[in-house]
N, C-alpha and C positions, 0 to 999 in steps of 0.2 A: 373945686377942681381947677386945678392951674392950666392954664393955656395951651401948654406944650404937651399936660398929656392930652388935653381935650380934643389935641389935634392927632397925636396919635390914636386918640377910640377912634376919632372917625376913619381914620386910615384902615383902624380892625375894622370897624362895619362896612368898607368900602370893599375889603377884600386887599388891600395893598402895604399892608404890616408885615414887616419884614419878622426873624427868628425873635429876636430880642423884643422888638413892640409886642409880639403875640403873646411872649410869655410875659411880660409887667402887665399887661392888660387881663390875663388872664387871673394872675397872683391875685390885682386890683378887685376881680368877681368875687373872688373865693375869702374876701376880707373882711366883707361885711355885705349884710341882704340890702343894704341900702344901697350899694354901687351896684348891686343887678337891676334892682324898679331903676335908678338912673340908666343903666345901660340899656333898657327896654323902651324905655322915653325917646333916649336918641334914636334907638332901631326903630322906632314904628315911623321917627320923623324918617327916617329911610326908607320904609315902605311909602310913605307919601309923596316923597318925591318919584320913586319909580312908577307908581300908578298914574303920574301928573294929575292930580285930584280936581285942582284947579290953579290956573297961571298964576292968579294973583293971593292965591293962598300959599303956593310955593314960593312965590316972590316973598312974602311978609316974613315967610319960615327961613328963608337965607337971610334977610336982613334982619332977624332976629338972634340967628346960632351963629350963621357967618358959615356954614357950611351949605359948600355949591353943590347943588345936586345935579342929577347926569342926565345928559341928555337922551331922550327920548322921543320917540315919534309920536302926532299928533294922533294916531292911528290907538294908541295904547290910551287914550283918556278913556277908563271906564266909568267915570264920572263927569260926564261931558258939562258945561256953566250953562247956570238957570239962570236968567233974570230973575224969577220969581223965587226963587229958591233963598233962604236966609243965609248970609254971606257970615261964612264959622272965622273962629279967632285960630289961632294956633293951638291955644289949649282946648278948646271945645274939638277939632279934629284930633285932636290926639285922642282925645276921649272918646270919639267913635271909631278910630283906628282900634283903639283898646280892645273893643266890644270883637275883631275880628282876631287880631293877632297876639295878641297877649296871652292866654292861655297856650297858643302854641311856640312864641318866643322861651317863657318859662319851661313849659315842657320840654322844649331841647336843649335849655340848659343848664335844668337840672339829670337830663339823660346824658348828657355828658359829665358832668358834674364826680355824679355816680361811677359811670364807668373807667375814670380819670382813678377813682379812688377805689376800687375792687382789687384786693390783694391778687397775686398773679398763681393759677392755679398749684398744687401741691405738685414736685413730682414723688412720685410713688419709685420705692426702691423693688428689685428681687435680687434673693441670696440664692446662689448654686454652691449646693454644698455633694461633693462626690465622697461616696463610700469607697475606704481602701479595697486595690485590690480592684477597682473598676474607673472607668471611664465616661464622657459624655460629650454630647455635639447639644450647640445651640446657636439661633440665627437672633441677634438685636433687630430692633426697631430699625436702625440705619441699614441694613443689610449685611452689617462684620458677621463673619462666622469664628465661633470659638469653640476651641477643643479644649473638653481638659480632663488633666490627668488625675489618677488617682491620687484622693484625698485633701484635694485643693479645693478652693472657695472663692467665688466671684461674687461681688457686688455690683449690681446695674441698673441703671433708673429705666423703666419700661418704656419712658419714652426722653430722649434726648432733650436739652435746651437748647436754643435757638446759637445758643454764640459758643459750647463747646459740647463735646463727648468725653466722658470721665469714668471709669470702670477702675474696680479695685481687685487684685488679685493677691490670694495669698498660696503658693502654689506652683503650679508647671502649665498653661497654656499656650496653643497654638495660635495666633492669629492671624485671621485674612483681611484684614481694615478692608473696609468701601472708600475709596477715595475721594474726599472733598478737603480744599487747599485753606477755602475758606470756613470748616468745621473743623477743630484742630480736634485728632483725638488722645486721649493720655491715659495710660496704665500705670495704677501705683500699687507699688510690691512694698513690703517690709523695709527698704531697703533704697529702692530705687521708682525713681518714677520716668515712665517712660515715653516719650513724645513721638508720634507718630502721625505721618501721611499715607498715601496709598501703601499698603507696605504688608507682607507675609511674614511673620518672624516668630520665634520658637522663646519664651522666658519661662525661668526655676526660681523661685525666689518664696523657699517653704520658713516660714516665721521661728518653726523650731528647730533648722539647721543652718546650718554655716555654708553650705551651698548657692552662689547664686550665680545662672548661668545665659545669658542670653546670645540668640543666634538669630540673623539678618538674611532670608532666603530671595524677597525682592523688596525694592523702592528705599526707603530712609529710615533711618531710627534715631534719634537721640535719645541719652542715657544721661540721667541728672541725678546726683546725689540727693538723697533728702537731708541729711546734716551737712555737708561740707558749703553743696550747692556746686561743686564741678559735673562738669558735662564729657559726655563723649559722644563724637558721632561717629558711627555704624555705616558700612556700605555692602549692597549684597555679595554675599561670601562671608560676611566677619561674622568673628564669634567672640565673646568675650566671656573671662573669668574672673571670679573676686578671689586673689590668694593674699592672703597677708595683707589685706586692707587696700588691696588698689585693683584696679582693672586691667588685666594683660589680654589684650588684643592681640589674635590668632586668625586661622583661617576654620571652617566646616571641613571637618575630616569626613565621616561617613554619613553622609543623607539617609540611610537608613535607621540614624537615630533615631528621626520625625516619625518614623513607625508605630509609635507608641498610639497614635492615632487612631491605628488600626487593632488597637491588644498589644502591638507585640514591645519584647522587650530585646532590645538590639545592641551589641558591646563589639566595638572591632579592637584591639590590642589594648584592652582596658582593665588597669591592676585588679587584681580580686580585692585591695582595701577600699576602689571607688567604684568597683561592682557591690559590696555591700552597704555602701553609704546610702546608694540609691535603692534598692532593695528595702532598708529598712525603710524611709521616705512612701514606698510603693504598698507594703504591707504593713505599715506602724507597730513596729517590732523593735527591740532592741537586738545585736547582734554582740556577742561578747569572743574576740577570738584569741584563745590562749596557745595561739604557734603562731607567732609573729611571723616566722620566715614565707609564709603562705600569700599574705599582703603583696609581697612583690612579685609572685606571677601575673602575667597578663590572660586575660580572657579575649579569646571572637565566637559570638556567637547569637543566637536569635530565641528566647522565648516566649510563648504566650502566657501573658497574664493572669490569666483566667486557670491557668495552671497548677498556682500557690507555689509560697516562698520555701516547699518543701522539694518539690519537686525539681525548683534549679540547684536546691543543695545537693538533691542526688544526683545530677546531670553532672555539675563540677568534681561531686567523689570522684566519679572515674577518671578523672585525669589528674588531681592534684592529691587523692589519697587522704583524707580526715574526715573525721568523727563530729557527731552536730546531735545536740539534744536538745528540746524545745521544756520550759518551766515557765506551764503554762498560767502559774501563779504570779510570776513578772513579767511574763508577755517576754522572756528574754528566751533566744538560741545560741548555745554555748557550742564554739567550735576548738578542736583538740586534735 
């Protein structure tokens, strides 16, 4: 052992090893069993000087290592000096320090040793998978509340790690983030991943359409490409759309959208071709409509889910006038 670290151990057994000493000193235990009996050698000479065993055994032990040991009150000699008593070498006290401290030196550290090296517990995932055609509320570990919509799938670890929150959506939910500045938390869609602080915000982003919609009701959002890697940030009121491969940032038209929360299904001045895009999304149905001219009416209006996608078809007969038959061998509704 070279000088300079000999002078750094004692610094670790003194307690005044700065980041860097702790860990070379520590690396140094972990290298070989022969540097911990040395490192337990010098530690018990450290127990002997704090017990002041005796003056002139601690004198012999500094002008042996060259390590001062710390003062202490005359009051603390639990081995107060015998004339009669047989005056020990340094290594014969070592050898009876042994007898008290050494089984519990190694004990702590190899209980560290151990615990330094225990893999860090699993986190366990849960998948929410929603049946079309319904809905569901659920609170996380951190306290977020999440809504979601028919037919969507959340991925979530039961219990959060220490340095982020990460949830995977494929789908339409609601959320209410718990706010922490220092837990960043991130939604990733198909599509896009989303970064969030305190923040309530409304995202669509179903794997099997071309659909993706997010909306910013309070706090922050940012929106990050998962291929390009551009960002957008969000503030409350914004709403954004994917048309033609880019993001057009608008304002929230009707808050009665977020309804959905409740069952319902809500359209203010909204074409019958992006009333059934969503529609089929809602009840996973194909929709086939052979009167193109029907696409470009607009719909306002409110139903419930719970309903079925037959019942808003007869709702819209009465006003836009066509025919709809369900083959229920392709899951398809053909409109005429």
């Amino acid at each position: 052992m070279d000088e300079d670290f000999y002078i750094k151990l004692c610094k670790y057994i003194d307690g005044d090893a700065d980041a860097s000493e702790t860990k070379d000193v520590l690396l140094w235990l972990m290298e070989n069993p022969d540097n911990a009996h040395e490192y337990i050698t010098l530690r018990r000479l450290h127990y002997l000087r704090i017990w002041n065993l005796d003056e002139s055994d601690v004198t012999s032990a500094e002008s042996t290592t060259g390590y001062k040991s710390p003062s202490v009150s005359p009051h603390a000699n639990y081995f107060p000096a015998n004339p009669d008593r047989e005056t020990f070498s340094t290594g014969r006290i070592a050898i009876e320090i042994l007898k008290y401290v050494a089984v519990l030196a190694i004990g702590v550290f190899c209980t560290l040793y151990v615990i330094s090296k225990q893999p860090e517990e699993p986190i366990l995932s849960q998948t929410v998978i929603v049946p079309f055609g319904q809905r569901t509320e659920l609170r996380m570990s951190d306290g977020t509340i999440v809504w979601l919509n028919s037919g969507s799938t959340l991925v979530y670890p039961e219990k959060f790690s220490k340095t982020e929150r990460k949830v995977s959506l494929n789908g339409e939910a609601y959320f209410k983030v718990n706010a922490n500045k220092e837990w960043p938390f991130t939604v990733q869609t198909p599509r896009y991943n989303l970064k969030v602080l305190g923040t309530e915000f409304n995202v669509k982003d179903y794997k099997r359409s071309s659909i993706f919609e997010a909306s910013l009701l309070k706090g922050a959002l940012e929106i990050m490409s998962i291929t390009s890697g551009d960002s957008l940030a969000l503030k409350p009121n914004d709403k954004v759309l994917l048309k033609d491969g880019r993001l057009i940032t608008g304002s929230i038209g009707d808050p009665n959208y977020y309804k959905w929360r409740e069952g319902l299904i809500c359209f203010e001045n909204e074409t019958i071709g992006s009333l059934f895009a969503k529609l089929e999304l809602y009840y996973d149905i194909k929709i086939e409509v052979q009167k193109p001219s029907l696409l470009n009416h607009t719909y306002t209006g409110k139903f419930r889910v719970r309903d079925g996608i037959e019942h808003v078809l007869k709702v819209l007969q009465l006003k836009h006038h066509f025919h709809f038959r369900k083959v229920e061998d392709t899951n398809t509704i053909f409109i005429s």
